[in-house]
C-alpha positions in Angstrom: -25.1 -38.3 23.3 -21.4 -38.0 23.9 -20.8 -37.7 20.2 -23.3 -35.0 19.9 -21.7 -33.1 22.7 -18.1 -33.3 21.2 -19.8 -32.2 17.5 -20.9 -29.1 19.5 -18.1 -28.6 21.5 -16.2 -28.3 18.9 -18.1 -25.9 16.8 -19.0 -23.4 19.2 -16.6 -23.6 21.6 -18.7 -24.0 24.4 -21.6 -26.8 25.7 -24.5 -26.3 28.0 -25.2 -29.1 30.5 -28.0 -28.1 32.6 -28.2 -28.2 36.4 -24.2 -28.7 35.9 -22.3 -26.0 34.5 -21.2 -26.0 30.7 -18.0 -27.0 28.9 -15.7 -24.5 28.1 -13.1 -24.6 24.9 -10.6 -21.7 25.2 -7.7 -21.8 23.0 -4.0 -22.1 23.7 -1.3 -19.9 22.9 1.7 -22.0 20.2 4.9 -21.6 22.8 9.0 -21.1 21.1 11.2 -23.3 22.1 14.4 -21.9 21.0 17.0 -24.2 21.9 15.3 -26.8 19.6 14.8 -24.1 17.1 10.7 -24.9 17.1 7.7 -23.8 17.7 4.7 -25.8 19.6 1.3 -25.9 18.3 -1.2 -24.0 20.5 -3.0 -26.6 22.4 -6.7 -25.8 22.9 -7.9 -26.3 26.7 -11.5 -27.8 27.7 -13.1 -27.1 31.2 -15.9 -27.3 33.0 -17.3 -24.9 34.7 -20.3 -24.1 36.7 -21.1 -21.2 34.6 -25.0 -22.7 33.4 -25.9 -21.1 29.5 -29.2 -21.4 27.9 -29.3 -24.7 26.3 -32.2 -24.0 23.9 -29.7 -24.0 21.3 -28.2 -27.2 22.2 -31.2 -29.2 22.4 -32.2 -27.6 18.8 -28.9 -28.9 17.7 -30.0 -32.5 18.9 -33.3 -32.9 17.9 -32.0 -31.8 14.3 -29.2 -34.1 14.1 -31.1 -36.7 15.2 -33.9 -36.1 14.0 -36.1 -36.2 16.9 -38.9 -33.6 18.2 -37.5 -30.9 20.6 -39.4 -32.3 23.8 -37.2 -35.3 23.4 -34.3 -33.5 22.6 -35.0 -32.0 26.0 -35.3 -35.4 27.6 -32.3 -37.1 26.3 -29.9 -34.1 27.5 -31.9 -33.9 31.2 -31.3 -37.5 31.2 -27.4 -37.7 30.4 -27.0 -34.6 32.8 -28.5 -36.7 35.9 -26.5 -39.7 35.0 -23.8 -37.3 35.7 -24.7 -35.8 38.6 -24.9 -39.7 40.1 -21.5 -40.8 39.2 -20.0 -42.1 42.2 -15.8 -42.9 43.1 -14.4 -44.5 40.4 -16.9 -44.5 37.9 -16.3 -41.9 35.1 -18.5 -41.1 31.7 -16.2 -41.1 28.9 -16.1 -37.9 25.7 -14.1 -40.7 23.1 -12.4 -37.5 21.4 -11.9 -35.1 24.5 -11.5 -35.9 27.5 -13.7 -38.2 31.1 -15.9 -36.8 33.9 -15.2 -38.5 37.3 -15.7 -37.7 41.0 -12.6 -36.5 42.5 -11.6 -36.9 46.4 -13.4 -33.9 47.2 -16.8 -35.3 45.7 -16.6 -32.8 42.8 -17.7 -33.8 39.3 -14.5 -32.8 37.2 -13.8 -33.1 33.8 -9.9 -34.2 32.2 -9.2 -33.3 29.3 -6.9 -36.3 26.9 -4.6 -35.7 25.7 -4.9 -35.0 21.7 -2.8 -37.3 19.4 0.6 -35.4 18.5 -0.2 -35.8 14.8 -3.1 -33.1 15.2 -0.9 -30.8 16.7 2.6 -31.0 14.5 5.7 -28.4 15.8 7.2 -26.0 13.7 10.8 -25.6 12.5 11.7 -22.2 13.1 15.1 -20.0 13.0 15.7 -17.0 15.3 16.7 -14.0 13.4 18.9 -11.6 15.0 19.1 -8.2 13.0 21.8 -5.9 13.2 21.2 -2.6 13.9 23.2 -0.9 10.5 21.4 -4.1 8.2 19.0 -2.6 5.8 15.8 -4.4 5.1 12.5 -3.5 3.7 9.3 -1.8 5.5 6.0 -0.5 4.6 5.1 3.1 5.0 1.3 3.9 4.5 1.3 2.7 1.1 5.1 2.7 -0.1 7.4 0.4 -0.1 10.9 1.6 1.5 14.2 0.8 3.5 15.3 1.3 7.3 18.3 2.7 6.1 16.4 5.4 3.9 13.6 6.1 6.4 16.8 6.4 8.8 18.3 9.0 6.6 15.4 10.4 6.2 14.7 11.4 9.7 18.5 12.2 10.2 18.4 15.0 7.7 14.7 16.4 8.9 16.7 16.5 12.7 19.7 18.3 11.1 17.3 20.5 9.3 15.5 21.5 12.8 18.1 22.1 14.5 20.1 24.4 12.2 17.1 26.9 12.2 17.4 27.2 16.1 20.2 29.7 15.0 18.2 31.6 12.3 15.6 32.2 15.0 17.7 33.6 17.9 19.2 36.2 15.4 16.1 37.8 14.2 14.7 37.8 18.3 17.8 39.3 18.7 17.3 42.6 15.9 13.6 42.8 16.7 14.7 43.2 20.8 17.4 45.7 19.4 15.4 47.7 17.5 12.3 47.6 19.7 15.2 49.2 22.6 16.7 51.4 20.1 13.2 53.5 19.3 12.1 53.4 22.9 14.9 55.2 24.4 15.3 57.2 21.4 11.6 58.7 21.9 12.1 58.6 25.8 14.6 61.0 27.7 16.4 59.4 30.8 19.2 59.4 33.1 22.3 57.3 33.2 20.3 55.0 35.6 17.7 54.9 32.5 14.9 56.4 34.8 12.4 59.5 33.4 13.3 62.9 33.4 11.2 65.8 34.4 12.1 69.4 34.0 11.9 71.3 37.2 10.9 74.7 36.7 11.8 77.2 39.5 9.7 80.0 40.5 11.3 83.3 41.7 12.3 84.1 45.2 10.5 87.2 46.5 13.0 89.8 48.4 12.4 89.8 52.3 14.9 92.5 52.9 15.8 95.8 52.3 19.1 97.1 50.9 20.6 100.7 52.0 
């Protein structure tokens, strides 16, 4: 059973054991050590947790492999899953390729994982590369092949571009104000403090008097 359960493991990254929990394979992350100038292998983890999963596809597994009806498929998992459940201190069931169950102090079932042989999980040689910020070196842009020091000349020019219009611009806001001011007033009469002018039109002044 323990082979079967390391076989599965391994495949799907995850084993049902009813009434339990499951086994859980998550995957490691390779870590840089760059004072030795290598990189570690990533180191896959295996827990168990009391997450329970359907199992039907576990016991399907087992009855195929060995070759056994799915009724006592059923049986022989139930059966290694109590064993488990009556492990006392100091007794632990034992995955050859992966790892022990035991009881801890708490009373817990637990699960340790080994720790794999070194030859699985060789390191790499690696060489940290420190660019400097003038080197030139090849990039990928959509589908062209180019330089940092062309796409950097690139954008230079397109800035210089930009900004020498800003001039261009200002000039021709400046005539069209101008002229826009220039018709107005021209069409418009007005004072020195540029306000509208009315003419006044005065009617004449009856005579209250007599002249001898």
């Amino acid at each position: 059973m323990e082979e079967l359960i390391e076989l599965y493991l391994f495949q799907h990254k995850h084993c049902p054991l009813p009434l339990i929990g499951s086994l859980q394979l998550k995957d490691g992350h390779a870590v840089a050590w760059h004072g030795d100038n290598k990189l570690s292998a990533p180191v896959p983890q295996i827990e168990l947790t009391k997450t329970e999963i359907s199992s039907e596809h576990f016991i399907a597994f087992i009855a195929a492999y060995d070759k056994i009806s799915i009724g006592e498929a059923s049986l022989t998992l139930q059966k290694y899953c109590l064993e488990l459940q009556k492990l006392t201190a100091y007794k632990e069931m034992k995955l050859e390729h992966a790892g022990r169950f035991y009881i801890d102090q708490y009373g817990a079932l637990v699960f340790k994982q080994d720790a794999l042989p070194k030859e699985f999980l060789p390191s790499v040689p690696i060489q940290r590369v420190v660019r400097s910020k003038s080197a030139s070196h090849n990039i990928r842009v959509g589908d062209n092949e180019t330089t940092t020091e062309y796409m950097t000349e690139y954008y230079s020019e397109k800035e210089k571009t930009k900004t020498g219009m800003w001039w261009i611009i200002a000039l021709i806001l400046t005539v069209i104000i101008a002229a826009a001011l220039y018709f107005y007033f021209k069409d418009h009469s007005y004072t020195e403090n540029f306000g509208n002018v009315q003419p006044v039109i005065t009617s004449p002044v009856e005579s209250t008097y007599q002249t001898k």
